[in-house]
N, C-alpha and C positions, 0 to 999 in steps of 0.2 A: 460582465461575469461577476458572480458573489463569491468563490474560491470558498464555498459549503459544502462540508459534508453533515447531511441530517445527520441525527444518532438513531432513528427510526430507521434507516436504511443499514447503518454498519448494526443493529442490533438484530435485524431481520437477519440478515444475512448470517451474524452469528449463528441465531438461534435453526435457520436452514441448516448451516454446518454441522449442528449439533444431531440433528434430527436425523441425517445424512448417515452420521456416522452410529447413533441408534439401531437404525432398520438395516445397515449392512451386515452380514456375518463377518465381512472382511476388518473392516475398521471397528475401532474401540474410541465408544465416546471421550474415557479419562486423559485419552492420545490427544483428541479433537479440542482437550481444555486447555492441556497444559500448551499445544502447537497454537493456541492464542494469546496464553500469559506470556510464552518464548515471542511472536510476534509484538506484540504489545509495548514487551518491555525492549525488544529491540530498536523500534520505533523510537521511545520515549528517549532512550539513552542517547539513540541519532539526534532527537530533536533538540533534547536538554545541550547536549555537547556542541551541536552548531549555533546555540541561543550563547553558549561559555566564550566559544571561539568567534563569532564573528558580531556577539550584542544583537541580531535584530534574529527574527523567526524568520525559522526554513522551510522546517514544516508543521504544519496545525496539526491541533490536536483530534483533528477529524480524521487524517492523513494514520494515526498512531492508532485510535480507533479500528476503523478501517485492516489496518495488517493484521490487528487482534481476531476480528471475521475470517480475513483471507487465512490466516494460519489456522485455525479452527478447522479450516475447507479444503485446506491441500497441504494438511501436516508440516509439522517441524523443518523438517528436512527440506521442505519444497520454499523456505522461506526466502534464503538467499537469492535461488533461482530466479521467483517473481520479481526480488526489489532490482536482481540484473538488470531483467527485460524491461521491467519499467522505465527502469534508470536511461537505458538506453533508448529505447521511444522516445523520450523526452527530451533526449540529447539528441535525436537527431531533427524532430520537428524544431527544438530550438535555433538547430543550425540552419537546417532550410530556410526556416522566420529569416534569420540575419541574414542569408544569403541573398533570397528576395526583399530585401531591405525594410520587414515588417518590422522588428526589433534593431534597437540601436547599440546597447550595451548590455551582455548578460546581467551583471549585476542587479541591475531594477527590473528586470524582465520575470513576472510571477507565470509560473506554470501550473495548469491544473492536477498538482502528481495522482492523486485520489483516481482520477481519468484511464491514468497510465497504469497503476495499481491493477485498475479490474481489466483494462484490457490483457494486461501480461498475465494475468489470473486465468482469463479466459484461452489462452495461449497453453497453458500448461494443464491445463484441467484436460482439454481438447487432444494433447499430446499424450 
């Protein structure tokens, strides 16, 4: 596993969200910009803060990318929501791992979160 997020794929995607919210009547592009600078920087601040608190990286910078598309694509509002379901996805396949004895200690255990991201994305778009 490379734990990569292109930026051709989180810039795609951006750029879909945008386009998305263009041809809607419903949605407003200016909504679709600032619900990715709101992801972005919540991201950035997650990841800066756990780099403060624990010295090593949690999340890449493809991960912070990435939320910046996904908020773009399912609004401000919807941002919490996604990093829940992701969050939990990833906690529970983490526990299954440990439980069938693939992983030994969370700690050094790398998760692909970017994975869980567009799954839980896809979860809420669909809802």
């Amino acid at each position: 596993m490379y734990f990569r997020l292109p930026d051709a794929l989180s810039a795609t995607l951006f750029l879909l969200a945008i386009a998305v919210a263009i041809a809607s009547p419903v949605l407003d592009p200016a909504t679709a910009v600032l619900s990715a600078v709101i992801g972005f920087c919540a991201f950035w601040l997650l990841r800066w803060g756990y780099f403060k608190w624990r010295g090593r990286e949690g999340l890449g910078l493809g991960d912070v990318k990435l939320m910046a598309a996904i908020g773009a694509l399912v609004g401000w509002q919807m941002i919490a929501v996604v990093t829940l379901i992701a969050a939990l996805m990833a906690l529970a396949v983490a526990l299954i791992s440990k439980i069938r004895g693939e992983i030994s200690d969370f700690k050094s255990t790398k998760l692909p979160f970017g994975s869980y991201l567009c799954a839980a994305t896809v979860l809420v778009l669909v809802m």
